[in-house]
N, C-alpha and C positions, 0 to 999 in steps of 0.2 A: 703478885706483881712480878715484872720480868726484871731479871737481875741484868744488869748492863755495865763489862765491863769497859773502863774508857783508858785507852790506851795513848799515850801522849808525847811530847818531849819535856825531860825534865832536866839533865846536866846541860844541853846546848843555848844559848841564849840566858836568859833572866830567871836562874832558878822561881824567885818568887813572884813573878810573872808569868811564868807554868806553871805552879803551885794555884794558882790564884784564875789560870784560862782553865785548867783541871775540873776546881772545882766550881766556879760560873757553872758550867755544863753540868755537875752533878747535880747544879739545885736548880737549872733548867728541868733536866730531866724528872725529878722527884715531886716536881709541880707539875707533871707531865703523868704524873702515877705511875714512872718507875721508880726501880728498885736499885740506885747506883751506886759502883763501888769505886771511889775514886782511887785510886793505889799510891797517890801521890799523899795518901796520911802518913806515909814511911818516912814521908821528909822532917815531920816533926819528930817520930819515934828515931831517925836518926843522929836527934840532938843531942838526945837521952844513952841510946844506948848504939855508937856507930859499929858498921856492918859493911861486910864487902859489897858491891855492885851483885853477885853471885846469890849471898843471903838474901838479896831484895826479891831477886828473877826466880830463884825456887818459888819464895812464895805466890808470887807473881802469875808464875804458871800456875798454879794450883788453883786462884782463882779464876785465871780465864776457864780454863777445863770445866767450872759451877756455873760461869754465864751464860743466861740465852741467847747474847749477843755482846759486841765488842762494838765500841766507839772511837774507832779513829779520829783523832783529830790532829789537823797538818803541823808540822814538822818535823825534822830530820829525824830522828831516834833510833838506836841499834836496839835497843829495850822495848820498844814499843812494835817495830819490826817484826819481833822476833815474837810477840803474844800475837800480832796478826797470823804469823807463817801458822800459829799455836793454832791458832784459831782454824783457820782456812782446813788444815789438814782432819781436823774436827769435825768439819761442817758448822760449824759456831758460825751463824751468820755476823760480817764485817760492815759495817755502817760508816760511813766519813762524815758525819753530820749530824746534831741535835737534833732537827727537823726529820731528816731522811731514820731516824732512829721511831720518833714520835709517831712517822707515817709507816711505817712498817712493824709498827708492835703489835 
């Protein structure tokens, strides 16, 4: 299965509204016969145990660098940006779509 990371916004707007368009798309995708990593599970782990914006994005980048490909999905994000730029300089093919993800796996 192809690992798909999905790259999103999560402080701008409706935290649990992006928490919730995150993972829609992840069980899109897994019904789709990928393998998604939604990143936005930090939002629970950071109920439990909070962490700077910085402890997120290390690990952050760790798993884009393991994906076969990344999922954009629209709006604003400096975090989400910055796993694309992660990405791109990789070669990690960048997807803006569930569909456009599906047709290209």
């Amino acid at each position: 299965m192809k690992l798909v990371y999905i790259a999103s916004p999560y402080t701008l707007g409706d935290v649990a509204q992006n928490v919730r368009i995150q993972f829609q798309a992840a069980e899109e995708l897994k019904e789709a016969g990928f393998l998604p990593f939604p990143p936005l599970f930090s939002h629970f782990w950071h109920f439990m145990n909070p962490h700077p914006w910085e402890y997120w994005m290390e690990m952050d980048r760790e798993w884009v660098q393991k994906a076969d490909c990344i999922l954009r999905l629209p709006g604003a994000s400096k975090g989400a940006d910055e796993e694309v730029a992660l990405a791109t300089k990789l070669n990690i093919p960048v997807f803006y779509s569930v569909q456009e993800v599906i047709q290209n796996g």
